[in-house]
C-alpha positions in Angstrom: -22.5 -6.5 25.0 -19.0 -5.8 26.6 -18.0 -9.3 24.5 -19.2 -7.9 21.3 -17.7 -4.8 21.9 -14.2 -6.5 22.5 -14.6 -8.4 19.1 -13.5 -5.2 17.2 -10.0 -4.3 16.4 -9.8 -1.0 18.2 -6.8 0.2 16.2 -9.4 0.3 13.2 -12.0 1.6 15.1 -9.8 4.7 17.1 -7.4 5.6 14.0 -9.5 6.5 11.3 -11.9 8.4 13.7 -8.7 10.3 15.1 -7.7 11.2 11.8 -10.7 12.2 10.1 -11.3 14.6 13.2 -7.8 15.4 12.9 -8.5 16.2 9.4 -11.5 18.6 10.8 -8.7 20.9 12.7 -6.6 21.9 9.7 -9.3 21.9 7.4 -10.4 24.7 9.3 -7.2 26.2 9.6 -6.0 25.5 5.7 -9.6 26.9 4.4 -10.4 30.3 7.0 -8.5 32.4 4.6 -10.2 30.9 1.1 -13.3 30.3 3.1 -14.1 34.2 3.6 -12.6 35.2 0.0 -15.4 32.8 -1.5 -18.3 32.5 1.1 -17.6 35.5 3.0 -17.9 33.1 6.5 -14.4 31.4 7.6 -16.3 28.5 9.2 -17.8 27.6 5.5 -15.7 24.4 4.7 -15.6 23.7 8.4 -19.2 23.2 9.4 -19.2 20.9 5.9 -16.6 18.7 6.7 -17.8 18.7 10.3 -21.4 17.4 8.5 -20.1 15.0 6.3 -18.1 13.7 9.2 -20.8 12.6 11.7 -22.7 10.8 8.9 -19.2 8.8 8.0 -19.1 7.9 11.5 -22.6 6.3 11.3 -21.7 4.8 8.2 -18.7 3.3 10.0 -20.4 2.4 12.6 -23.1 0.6 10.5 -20.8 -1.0 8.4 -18.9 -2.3 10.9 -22.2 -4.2 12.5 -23.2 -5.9 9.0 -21.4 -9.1 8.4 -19.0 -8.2 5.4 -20.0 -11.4 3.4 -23.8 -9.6 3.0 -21.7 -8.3 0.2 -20.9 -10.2 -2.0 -24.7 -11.6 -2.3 -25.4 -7.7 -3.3 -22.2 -7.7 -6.0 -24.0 -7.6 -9.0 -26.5 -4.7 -7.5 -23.3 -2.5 -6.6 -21.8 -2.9 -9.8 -24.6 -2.4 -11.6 -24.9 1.0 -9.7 -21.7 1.9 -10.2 -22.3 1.5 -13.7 -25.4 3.5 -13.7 -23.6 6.3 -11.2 -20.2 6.6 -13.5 -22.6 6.9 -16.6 -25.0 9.3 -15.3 -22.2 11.8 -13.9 -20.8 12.3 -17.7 -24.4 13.5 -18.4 -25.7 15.4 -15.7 -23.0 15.9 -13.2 -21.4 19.8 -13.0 -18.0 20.4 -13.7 -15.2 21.2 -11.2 -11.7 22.3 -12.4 -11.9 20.9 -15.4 -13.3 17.5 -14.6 -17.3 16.4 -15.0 -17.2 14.2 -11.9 -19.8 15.5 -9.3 -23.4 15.4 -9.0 -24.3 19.0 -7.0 -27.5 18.1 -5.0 -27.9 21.5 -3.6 -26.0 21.8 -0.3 -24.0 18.4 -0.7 -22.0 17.0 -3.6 -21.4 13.7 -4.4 -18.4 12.5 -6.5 -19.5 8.4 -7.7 -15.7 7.7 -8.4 -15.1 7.3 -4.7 -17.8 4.9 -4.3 -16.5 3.3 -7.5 -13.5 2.4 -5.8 -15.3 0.2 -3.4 -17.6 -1.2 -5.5 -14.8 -3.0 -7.5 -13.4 -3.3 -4.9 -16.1 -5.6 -3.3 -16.3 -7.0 -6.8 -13.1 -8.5 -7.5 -13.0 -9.9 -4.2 -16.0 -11.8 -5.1 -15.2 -12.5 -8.0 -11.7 -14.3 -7.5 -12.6 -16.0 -4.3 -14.8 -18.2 -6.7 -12.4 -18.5 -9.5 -9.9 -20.2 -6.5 -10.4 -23.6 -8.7 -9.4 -22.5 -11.5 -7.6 -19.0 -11.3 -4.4 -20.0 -13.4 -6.4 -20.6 -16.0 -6.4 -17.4 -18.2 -9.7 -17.1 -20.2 -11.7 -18.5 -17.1 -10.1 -17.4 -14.0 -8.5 -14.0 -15.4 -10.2 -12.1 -18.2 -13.7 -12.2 -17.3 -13.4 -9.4 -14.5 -10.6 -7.3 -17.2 -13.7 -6.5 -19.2 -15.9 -4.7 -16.0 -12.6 -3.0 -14.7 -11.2 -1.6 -18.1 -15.2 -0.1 -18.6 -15.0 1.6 -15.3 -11.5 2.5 -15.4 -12.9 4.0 -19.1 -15.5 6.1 -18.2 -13.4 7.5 -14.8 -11.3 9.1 -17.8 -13.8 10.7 -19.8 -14.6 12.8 -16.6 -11.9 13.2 -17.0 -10.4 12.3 -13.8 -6.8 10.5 -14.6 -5.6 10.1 -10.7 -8.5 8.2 -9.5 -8.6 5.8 -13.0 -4.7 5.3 -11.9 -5.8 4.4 -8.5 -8.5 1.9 -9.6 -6.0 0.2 -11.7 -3.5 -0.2 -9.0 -6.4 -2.0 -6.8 -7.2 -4.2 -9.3 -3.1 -4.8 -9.7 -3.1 -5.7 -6.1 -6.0 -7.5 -5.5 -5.0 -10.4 -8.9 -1.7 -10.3 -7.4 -2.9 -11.6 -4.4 -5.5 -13.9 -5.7 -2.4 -15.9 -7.0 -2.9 -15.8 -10.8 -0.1 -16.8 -12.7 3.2 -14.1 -12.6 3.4 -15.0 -16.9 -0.2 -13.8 -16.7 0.4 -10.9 -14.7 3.4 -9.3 -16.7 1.1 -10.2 -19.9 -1.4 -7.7 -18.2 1.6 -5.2 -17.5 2.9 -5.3 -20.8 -0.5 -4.8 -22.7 -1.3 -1.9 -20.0 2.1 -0.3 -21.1 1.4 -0.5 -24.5 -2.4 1.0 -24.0 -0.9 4.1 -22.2 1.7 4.3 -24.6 -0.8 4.5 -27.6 -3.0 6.4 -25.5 -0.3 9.2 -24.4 -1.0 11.4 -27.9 -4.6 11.8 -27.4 -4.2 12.9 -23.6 -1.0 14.7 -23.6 -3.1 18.2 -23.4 -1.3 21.4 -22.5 -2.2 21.7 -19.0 -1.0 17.9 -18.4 2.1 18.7 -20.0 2.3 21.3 -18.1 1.5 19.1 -14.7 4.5 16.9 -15.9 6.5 19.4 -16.1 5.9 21.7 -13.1 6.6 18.2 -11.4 9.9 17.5 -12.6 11.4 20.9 -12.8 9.4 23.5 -11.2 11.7 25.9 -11.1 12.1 26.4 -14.5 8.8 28.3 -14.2 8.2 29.3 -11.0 5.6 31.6 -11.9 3.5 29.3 -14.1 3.6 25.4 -14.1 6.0 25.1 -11.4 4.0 27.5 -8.9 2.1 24.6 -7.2 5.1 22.9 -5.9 6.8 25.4 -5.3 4.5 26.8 -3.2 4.4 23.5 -1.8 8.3 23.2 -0.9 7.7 26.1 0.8 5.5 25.1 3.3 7.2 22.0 4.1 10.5 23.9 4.3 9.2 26.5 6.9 7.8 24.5 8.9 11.1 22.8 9.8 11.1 19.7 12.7 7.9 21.2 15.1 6.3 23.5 12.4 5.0 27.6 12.7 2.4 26.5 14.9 -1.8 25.8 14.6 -3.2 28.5 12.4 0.0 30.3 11.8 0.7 29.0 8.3 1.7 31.7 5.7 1.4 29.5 2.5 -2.4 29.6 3.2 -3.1 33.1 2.9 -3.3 33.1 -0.8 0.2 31.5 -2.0 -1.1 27.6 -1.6 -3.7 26.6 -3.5 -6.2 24.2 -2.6 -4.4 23.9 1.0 -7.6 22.2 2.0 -7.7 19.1 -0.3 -4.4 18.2 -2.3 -1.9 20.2 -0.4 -3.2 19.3 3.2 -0.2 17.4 4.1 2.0 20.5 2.9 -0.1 23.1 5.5 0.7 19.9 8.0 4.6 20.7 7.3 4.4 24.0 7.9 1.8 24.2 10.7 3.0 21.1 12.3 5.9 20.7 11.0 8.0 17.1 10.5 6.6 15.8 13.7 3.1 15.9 13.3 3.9 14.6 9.6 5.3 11.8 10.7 2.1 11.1 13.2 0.0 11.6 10.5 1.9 9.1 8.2 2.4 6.9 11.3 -1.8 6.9 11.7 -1.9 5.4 7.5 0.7 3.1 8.1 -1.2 1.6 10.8 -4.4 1.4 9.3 -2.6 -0.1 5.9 -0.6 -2.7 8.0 -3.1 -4.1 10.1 -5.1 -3.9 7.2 -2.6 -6.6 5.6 -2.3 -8.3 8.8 -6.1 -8.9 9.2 -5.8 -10.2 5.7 -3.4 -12.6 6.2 -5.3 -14.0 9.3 -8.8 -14.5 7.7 -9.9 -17.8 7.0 -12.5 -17.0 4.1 -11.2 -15.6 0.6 -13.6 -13.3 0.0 -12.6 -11.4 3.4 -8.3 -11.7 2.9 -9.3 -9.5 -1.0 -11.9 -7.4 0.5 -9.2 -6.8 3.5 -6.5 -6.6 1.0 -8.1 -3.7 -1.9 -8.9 -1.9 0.8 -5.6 -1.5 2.4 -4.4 -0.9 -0.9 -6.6 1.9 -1.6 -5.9 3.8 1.2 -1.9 2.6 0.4 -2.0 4.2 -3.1 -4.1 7.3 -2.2 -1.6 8.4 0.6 1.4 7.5 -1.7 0.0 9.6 -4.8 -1.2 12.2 -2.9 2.0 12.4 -0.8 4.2 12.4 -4.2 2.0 14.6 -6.2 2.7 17.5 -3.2 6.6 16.6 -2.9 7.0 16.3 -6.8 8.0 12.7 -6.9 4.4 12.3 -9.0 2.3 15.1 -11.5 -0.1 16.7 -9.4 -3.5 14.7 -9.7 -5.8 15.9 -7.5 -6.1 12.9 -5.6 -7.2 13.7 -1.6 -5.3 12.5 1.6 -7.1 10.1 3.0 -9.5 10.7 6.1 -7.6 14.5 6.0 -8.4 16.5 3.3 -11.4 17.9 2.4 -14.3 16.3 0.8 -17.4 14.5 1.9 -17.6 11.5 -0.9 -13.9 10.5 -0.3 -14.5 10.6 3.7 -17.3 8.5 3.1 -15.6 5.8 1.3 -12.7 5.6 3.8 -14.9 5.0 6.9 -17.2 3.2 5.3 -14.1 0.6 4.5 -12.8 1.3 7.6 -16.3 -0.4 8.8 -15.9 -3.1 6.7 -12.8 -4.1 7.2 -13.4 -3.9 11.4 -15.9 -6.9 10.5 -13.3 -8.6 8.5 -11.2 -8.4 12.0 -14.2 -9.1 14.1 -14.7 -12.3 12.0 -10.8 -13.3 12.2 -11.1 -12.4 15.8 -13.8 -15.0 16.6 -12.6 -17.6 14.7 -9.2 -17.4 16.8 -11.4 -17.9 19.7 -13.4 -20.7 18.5 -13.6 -23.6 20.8 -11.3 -26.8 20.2 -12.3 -28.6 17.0 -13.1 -31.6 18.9 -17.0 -29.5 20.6 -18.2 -29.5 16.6 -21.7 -28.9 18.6 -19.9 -25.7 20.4 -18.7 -24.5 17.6 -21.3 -24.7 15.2 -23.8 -23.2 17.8 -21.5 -20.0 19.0 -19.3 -19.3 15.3 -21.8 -20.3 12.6 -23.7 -17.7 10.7 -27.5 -16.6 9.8 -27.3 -19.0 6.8 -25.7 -22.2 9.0 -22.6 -22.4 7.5 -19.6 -22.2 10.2 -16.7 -20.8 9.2 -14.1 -23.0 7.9 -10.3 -22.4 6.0 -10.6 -22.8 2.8 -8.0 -23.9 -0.1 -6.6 -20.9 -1.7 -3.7 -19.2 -3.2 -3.8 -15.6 -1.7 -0.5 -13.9 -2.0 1.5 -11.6 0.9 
């Protein structure tokens, strides 16, 4: 037991759970103020989040146990759900500032974006681990998987929810980066992606995303109005200077920050905590994101260097557009912290990765022990898997 317990990659298993109970602590102390004005109990988002944590944790914990190549035998399923999930929500789902992306199930809400993430994630790691032979070959080893993302990416905008459709498309950048297709290919895909937005800018530019652009870029034009958010935001992170005003003593929460319990989180961190605990916080991501890469770059099996490698990225991307949407180097999207800020789908997602990718490591781990290559008998008895098959290196192209 002991053995198997020493398999894991206790950076993966200690950092997420840190965070996310991290995350806990200043939800509490972002939402007391909000919690009363709209519940009338100041505990209301606490003892939520504290719910939706301990079932993360025993989704983490499960998902760490299953051997991450169960999968991609269960790819077409999950996409297929997705599918279903991302359809469904544009009918029946209820409608949150302005964006038709929830199902409300009474007590709990569910938001199938999130798990959309993961699904294509799992996906196109499948996907391009058996297009290996012939992934330099456009119309074979390229477009096929185009069509599924451009559908999801697609109906995550009629929601609409724009930040999470930007994040999808940066996974999918990342992971056929790194399945080494072709750079011509690649900037073929850029340039065609340019020229969609482009055409597409007309038909989105609404007022209130104008306004986002522009409360982003010069917020103090308006203060009052489209700039208010980061302002507000600037604020916080200003008075909370190198060690912050202390726990609870934030005064951006009592009404001047909004949503200081999901996008702004990190800007109540500033000013509670200020640039130290930041900089812990940020330190925390980084370390899940690098040794994310670094388990990546150690697995023998293709399938488990993408699936390590989109879901470093996700977490990658989320922190950086949440982190520029609050400091004004990106619009304001609505995109959570990860592991931090509040909301029960997105914590989900993040630990059940975080399970996933602790197999990818206990796999990697395993195989670095293997016996010489010499005891084939050894080896094939200790390292194989429920289906016989030992674990061997296989030819690939994955890029670092």
């Amino acid at each position: 037991m002991l053995k198997k317990v020493k398999d894991y990659d206790f950076t993966l298993m200690i950092t997420p759970v840190v965070l996310a109970a991290f995350g806990i602590i200043m939800i509490y102390s972002a939402s007391m103020v909000l919690a009363v004005e709209q519940e009338h109990e100041s505990t209301f988002y606490l003892v939520r989040q504290s719910q939706w944590f301990v079932l993360a944790v025993a989704v983490f914990i499960l998902t760490s146990a299953i051997p991450y190549r169960y999968y991609q035998r269960l790819t077409k399923m999950i996409m297929i759900l997705v599918l279903i999930l991302l359809a469904a929500v544009l009918i029946f789902g209820i409608t949150i500032n302005n964006a038709k992306s929830w199902f409300d199930f009474g007590p709990l809400s569910l938001q199938p974006a999130e798990f959309a993430k993961l699904g294509l994630i799992i996906y196109l790691a499948s996907v391009y681990s058996k297009k290996q032979a012939y992934i330099n070959e456009f119309n074979r080893g390229v477009l096929p998987p185009l069509i599924l993302i451009a559908i999801i990416t697609g109906l995550v905008i009629q929601q609409p929810d724009i930040g999470t459709a930007v994040i999808i498309l940066l996974i999918a950048g990342s992971m056929m980066f790194s399945s080494g297709i072709r750079f011509k290919h690649l900037s073929i895909l850029i340039m065609v992606g340019l020229i969609l937005v482009a055409a597409a800018i007309p038909s989105m530019a609404t007022d209130e995303r104008i306004s986002r652009f522009a409360g982003a870029y010069q917020p103090f034009e308006d203060p009052g109005d489209d700039g208010y958010h980061l302002v507000q935001s600037y604020l916080a992170i200003g008075n909370g200077g190198l060690t912050g005003e202390g726990l609870g003593q934030s005064v951006q929460k009592l009404g001047y920050l909004l949503e200081p319990h999901t996008d702004f989180i990190m800007a109540l961190i500033a000013e509670e905590l200020g640039f130290i605990g930041v900089v812990i916080v940020l330190g925390l991501l980084a370390a899940i994101v690098l040794r994310g890469l670094f388990i990546a770059r150690k697995c023998t099996d293709t399938f488990g260097a993408l699936l390590a490698i989109g879901i470093s990225s996700m977490v990658g991307f989320q922190a950086f557009i949440n982190l520029g949407s609050i400091s004004g180097i990106l619009p304001i999207t609505g995109i959570p912290l990860p592991f931090v800020s509040y909301g029960g789908s997105s914590l989900l997602v993040m630990m059940a990765s975080m399970g996933i990718l602790n197999n990818i490591a206990k796999s990697v781990r395993r195989n670095e022990q293997a016996p010489a290559p010499g005891n084939e008998k050894e080896d094939e008895k200790q390292y194989s898997n429920k289906g016989g098959r030992t674990w061997q290196r296989e030819n690939r192209s994955i890029r670092f």
